[in-house]
Every structure is written in structure tokens, then in C-alpha cells.
C-alpha positions as CSV (number, residue, x, y, z in Angstrom):
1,X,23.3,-7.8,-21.7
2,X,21.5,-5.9,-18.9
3,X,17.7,-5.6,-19.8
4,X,15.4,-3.5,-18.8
5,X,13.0,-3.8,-15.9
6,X,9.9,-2.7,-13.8
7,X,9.7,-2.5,-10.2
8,X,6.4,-2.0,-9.1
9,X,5.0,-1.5,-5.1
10,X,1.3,-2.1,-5.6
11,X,-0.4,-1.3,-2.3
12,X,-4.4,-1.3,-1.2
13,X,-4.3,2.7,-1.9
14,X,-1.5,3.4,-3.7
15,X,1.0,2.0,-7.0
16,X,4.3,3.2,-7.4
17,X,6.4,2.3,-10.3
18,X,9.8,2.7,-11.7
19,X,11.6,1.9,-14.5
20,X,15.5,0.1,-14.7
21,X,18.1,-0.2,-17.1
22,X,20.7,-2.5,-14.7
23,X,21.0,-0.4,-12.0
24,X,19.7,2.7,-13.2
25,X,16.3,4.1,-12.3
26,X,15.2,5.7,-15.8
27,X,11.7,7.2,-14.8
28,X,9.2,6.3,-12.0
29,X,5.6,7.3,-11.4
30,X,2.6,6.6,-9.2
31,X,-1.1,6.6,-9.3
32,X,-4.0,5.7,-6.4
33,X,-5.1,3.3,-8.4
34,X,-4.2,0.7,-5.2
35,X,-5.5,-2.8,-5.3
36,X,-9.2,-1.2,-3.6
37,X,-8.8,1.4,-5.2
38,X,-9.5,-0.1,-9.1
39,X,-12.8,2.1,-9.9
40,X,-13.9,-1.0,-11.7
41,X,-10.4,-1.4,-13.9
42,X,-9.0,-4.7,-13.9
43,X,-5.3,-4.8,-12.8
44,X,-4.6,-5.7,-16.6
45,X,-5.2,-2.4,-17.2
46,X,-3.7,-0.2,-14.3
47,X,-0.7,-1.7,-15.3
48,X,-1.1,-1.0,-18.9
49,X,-1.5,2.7,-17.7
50,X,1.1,3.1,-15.7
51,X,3.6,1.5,-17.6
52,X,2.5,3.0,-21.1
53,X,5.6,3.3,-23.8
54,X,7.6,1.3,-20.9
55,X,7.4,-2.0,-21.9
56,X,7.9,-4.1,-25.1
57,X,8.1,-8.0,-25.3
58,X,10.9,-8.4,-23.2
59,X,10.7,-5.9,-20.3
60,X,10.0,-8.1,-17.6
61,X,7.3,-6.4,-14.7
62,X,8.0,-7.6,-10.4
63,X,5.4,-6.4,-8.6
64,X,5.2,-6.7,-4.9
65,X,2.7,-6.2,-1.9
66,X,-1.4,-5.8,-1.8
67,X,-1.7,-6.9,-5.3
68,X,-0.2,-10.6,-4.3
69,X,-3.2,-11.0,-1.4
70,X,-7.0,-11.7,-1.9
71,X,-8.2,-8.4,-2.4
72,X,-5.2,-7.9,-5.2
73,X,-4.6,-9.5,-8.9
74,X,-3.9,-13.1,-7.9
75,X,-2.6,-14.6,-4.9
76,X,0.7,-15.0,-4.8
77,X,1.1,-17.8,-2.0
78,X,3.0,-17.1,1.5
79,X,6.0,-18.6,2.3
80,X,6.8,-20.3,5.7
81,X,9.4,-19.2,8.0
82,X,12.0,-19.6,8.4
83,X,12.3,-18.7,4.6
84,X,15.9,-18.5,2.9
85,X,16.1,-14.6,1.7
86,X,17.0,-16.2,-1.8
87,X,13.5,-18.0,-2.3
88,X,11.5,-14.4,-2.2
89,X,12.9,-14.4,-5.8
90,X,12.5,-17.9,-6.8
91,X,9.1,-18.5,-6.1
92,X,7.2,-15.8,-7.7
93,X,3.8,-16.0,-8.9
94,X,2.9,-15.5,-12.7
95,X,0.2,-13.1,-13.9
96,X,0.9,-13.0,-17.2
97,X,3.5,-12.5,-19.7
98,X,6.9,-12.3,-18.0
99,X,5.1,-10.1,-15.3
100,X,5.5,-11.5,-11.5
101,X,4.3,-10.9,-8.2
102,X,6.2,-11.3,-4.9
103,X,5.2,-14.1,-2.5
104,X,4.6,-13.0,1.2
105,X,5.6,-14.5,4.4
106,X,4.0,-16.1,7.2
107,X,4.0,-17.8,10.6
108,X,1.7,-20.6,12.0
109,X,2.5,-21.9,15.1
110,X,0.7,-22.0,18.4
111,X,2.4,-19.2,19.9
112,X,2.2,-16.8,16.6
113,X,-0.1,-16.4,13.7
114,X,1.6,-13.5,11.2
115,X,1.4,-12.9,7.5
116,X,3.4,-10.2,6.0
117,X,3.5,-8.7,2.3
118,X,5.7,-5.5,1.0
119,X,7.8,-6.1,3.8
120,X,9.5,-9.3,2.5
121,X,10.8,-7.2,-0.1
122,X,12.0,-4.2,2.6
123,X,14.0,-6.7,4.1
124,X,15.5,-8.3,1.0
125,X,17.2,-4.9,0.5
126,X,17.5,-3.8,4.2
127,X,19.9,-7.4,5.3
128,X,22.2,-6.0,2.1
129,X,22.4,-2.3,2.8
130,X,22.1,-2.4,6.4
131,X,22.6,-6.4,8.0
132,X,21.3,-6.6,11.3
133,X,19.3,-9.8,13.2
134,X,16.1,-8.1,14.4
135,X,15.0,-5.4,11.8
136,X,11.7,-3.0,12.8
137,X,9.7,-2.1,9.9
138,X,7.0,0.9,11.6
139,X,4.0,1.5,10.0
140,X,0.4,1.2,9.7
141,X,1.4,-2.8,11.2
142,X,4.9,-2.4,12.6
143,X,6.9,-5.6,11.9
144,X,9.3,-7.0,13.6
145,X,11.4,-9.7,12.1
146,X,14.6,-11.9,13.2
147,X,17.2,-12.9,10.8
148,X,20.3,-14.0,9.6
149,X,22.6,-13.3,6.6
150,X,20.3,-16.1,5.2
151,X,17.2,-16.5,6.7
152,X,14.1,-14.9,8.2
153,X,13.6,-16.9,11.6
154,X,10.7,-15.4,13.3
155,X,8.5,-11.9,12.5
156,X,5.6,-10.4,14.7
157,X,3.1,-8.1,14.4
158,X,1.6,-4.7,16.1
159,X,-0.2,-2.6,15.0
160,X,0.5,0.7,16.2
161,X,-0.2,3.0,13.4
162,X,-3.4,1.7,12.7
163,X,-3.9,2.2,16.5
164,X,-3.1,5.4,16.8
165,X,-4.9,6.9,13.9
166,X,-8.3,4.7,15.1
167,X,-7.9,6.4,18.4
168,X,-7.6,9.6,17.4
169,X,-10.1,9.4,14.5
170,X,-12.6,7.3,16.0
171,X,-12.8,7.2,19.5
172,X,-13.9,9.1,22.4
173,X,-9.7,9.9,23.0
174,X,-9.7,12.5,19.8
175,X,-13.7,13.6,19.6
176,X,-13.8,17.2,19.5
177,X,-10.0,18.1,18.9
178,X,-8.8,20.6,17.3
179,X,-5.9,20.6,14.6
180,X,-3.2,19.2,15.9
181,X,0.3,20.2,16.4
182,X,3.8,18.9,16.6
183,X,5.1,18.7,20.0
184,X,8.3,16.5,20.9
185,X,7.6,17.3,24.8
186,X,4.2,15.9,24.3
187,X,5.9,12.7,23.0
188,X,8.4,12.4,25.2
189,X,6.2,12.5,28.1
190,X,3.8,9.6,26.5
191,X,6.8,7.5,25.4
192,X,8.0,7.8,28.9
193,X,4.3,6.7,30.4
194,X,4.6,3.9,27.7
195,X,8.3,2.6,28.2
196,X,7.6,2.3,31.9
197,X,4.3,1.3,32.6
198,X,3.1,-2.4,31.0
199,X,-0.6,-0.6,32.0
200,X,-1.4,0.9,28.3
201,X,-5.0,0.1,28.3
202,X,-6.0,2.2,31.3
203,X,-3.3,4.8,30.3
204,X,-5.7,5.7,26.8
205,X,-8.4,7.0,28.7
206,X,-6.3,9.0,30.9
207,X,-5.1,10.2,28.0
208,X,-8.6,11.4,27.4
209,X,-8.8,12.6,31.0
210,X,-5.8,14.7,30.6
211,X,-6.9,16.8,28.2
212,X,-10.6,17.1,28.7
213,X,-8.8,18.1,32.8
214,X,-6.6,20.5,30.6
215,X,-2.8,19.0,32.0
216,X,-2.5,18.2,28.4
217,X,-3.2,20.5,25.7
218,X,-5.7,19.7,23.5
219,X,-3.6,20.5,19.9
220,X,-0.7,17.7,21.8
221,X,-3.1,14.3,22.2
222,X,-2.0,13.1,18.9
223,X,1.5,13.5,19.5
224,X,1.0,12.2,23.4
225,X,-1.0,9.2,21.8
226,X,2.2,8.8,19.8
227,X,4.7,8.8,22.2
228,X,2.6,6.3,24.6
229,X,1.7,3.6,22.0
230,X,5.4,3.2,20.4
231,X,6.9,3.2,24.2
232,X,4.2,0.6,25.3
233,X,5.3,-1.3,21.6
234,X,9.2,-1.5,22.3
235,X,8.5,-2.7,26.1
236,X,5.9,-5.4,25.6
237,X,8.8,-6.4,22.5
238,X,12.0,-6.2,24.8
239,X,11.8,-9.8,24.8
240,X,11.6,-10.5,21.5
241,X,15.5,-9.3,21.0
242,X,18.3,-10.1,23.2
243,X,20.6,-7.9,24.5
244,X,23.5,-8.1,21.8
245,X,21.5,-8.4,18.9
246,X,22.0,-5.3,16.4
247,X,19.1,-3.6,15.3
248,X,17.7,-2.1,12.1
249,X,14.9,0.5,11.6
250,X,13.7,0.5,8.4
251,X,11.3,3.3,7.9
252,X,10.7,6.8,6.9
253,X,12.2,9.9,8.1
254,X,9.7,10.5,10.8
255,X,8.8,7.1,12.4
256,X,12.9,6.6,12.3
257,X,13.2,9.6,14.6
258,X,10.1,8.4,16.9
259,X,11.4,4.7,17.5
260,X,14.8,5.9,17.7
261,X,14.1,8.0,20.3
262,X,12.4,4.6,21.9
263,X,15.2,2.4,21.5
264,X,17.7,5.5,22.8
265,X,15.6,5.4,26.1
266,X,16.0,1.9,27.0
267,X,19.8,2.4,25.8
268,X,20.0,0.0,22.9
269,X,22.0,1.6,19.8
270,X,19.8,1.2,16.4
271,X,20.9,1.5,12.9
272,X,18.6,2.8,10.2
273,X,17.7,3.3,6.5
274,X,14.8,4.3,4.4
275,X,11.5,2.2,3.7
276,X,11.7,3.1,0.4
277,X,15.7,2.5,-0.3
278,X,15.3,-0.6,1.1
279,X,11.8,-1.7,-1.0
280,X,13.3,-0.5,-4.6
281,X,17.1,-2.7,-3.7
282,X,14.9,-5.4,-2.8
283,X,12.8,-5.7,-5.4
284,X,15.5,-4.4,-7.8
285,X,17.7,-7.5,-6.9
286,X,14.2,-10.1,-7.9
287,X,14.0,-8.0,-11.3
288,X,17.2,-7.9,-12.2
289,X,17.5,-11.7,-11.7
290,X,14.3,-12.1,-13.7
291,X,15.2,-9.9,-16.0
292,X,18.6,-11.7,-16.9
């Protein structure tokens, strides 16, 4: 008999849920009710909310990302790597009655400190719809993890997004800009200055020389910004993936087009498939088990 299930991705801002019957999404919904985003709620009752008239006594709830951490509902503990993909779903963390969290992943050697969580649960999904041995998850904290059919060797961290949007938000690189625009010239130009130059630090106040000297338009910095930090991101990583491993983006629309474009310019052929896909087959393969 094929039960029915909850998938949930609980993030620090953000919840998104959806409902299964086997294989068959039957409704989803979201909320902003993310894990520091509770307004003085307890996560009890979030998920009461969001999964009203969904459950009854046996619809079981997996629930990965922020919510497993210490700012979430319980900390779900990290597993080591390497890490067998098939003990993601056998060492889950109980919050309650048949309702289960997803344990991250770290790394604690000398030469790499790294914790993931969300992502375990992209890449559960990603090595079945699209196998590869180095996948690239972009993001807020780009990840980028080696792997087998069975196991997740090795992952580091850097954090682009969150550089990008600090940079531009609040630092002396984006005071005073106006609205910006989208500009692939602009980012071609800065993922050329990144790919090829291992300088990036001096390169971000030129980048507020440029446009205060007007050789970059001012409504293009974000896209510039763009273009330099992911080009500095796949150079100072070319070492971190030999020359015949395959590669996997797994990402939205947007940041797929941007690293592409990255990976294209140092000539390495990349395969790719949506964040999202990826998170619900991953988490949908944990439920499904749990649920059976």
C-alpha cells in the first residue's frame, strides 16, 4: 500500500511543503514562517498550520534543512564524510510522532572545516536524476561536493551569494547606486577579470573605481560584481575537480546560466538540473521509505 506523505524544506526564512500519494504531488504550499522567522510560534505549531486537513495518524512528515540546526526545532546531528548517500535516510532525527528531520553533513579535518544542511537532500535527488562526481550547488553558500554512485567524499564551501549581495548592500562598492539593470556584457567582462586574475581582493575596489571613473555604468556594478566573484569562485576551485570528472549544476534557472557560462569559459562541459527537482526527489525518496 503506498501511503501518504509530507515533504517539507524548512529554511531560516522560508517553509515549503507538499503533499504525496507515492509519487504524486497532491497539493503544496509555503509560508515565511522560516525557522527565524517563528513570531514567537513554536515549530509545533507552524507545522500544524501548514499542514492543516493534511495529516491523520499515519501520514508520516520529512522535513529537511534550517529546522535540523541550532536555531531550528531540534538538532538533527551531522553526519561525517565520506557518508553513504543511503544513511541520509536512515539516520533521521525524531521530533515527534512519525515526523523526522534530515541530518546534515560535515567535514573536520585540518585542511577543511564544512557543515552543510538542505543540500544533503539536493544531492540525494541530483546523483539519481543527473550522476556526476563533483556536483555545484550555487547559492547564498555555493557548495561544492565530490561523489560517487555511493558516497559523498569531500564538499567545500564559498560563499559567493552572500558576498555579492553584502557588497552591493553594504559596502562602499554599491553606496549610492541606482536601480540596477541586467547586463550580460557587464558580466561577461567581470567573469573574464575573475577567471583570469587570482587578484579578486584588489579587483572589488576597482570595481568601485570603475564606476565612480564612469568606464562602468553605474545601473551594471551588480551584474559586474556578478560576473567577477563567480569567475574568481571556479578558478580558485579548478583544483578541486580533475580534468575528466563530469560535472553537475544544481541550481535555479539563473545561477545555472551564470556558472555555466563559467565552466564554458574554461572549456569544461557541465550538466544541469533544478534546485528544486532535485530537493523534492531527494526528500521524496527519505519519505517514501519512511512512509512504507
Amino acid at each position: 500500500m503506498t501511503s501518504r506523505y509530507i515533504a517539507i524544506d524548512w529554511g531560516s526564512t522560508n517553509l515549503r511543503a507538499w503533499l504525496y500519494q507515492g509519487e504524486q504531488c497532491l497539493e503544496s504550499r509555503q509560508s515565511e514562517a522560516g525557522v527565524t522567522r517563528l513570531n514567537g510560534k513554536s515549530p509545533e505549531a507552524v507545522l500544524a498550520e501548514v499542514t492543516q486537513n493534511w495529516r491523520d495518524s499515519t501520514t508520516s512528515v520529512v522535513m529537511a534543512g534550517m529546522v535540523g540546526s541550532n536555531v531550528g526545532w531540534k538538532v538533527a546531528p551531522y553526519l561525517p564524510v565520506p557518508a553513504h548517500f543511503s544513511s541520509i535516510g536512515e539516520q533521521l532525527t525524531s521530533v515527534g510522532d512519525n515526523i523526522w528531520i534530515v541530518p546534515g553533513l560535515c567535514v573536520s579535518r585540518d585542511d577543511n572545516h564544512n557543515v552543510m544542511r538542505g543540500e544533503e537532500t539536493q544531492l540525494l535527488g541530483a546523483r539519481t536524476l543527473s550522476p556526476s562526481s563533483v556536483y555545484v550547488m550555487p547559492g547564498t553558500h555555493c557548495k561544492w561536493v565530490q561523489a560517487d554512485a555511493e558516497q559523498i567524499h569531500d564538499f567545500r564551501t564559498v560563499m559567493t551569494g552572500e558576498l555579492h549581495h553584502l557588497l552591493l548592500n553594504h559596502s562602499l562598492i554599491g553606496a549610492g547606486l541606482p536601480p540596477q539593470e541586467v547586463s550580460s556584457e557587464a558580466f561577461i567582462t567581470g567573469l573574464d577579470r575573475g577567471l583570469h586574475s587570482s587578484a579578486v581582493l584588489p579587483q572589488l575596489f576597482e570595481t568601485r573605481a570603475s564606476h565612480v571613473l564612469g568606464t562602468l555604468p553605474r545601473e551594471q556594478v551588480s551584474e559586474f560584481l556578478s560576473g567577477l566573484l563567480i569567475g574568481a569562485e571556479v578558478a580558485s576551485m579548478s583544483d578541486f575537480i580533475a580534468h575528466e570528472q563530469a560535472i553537475t549544476i544544481v541550481a535555479g534557472s539563473s545561477l545555472t546560466s551564470r556558472y555555466r557560462q563559467a565552466f564554458h569559459a574554461v572549456g569544461r562541459k557541465v550538466s544541469a538540473i533544478s534546485g528544486d527537482t532535485a530537493f523534492q526527489a531527494g526528500i521524496r525518496s527519505i519519505a517514501h521509505a519512511v512512509a512504507n
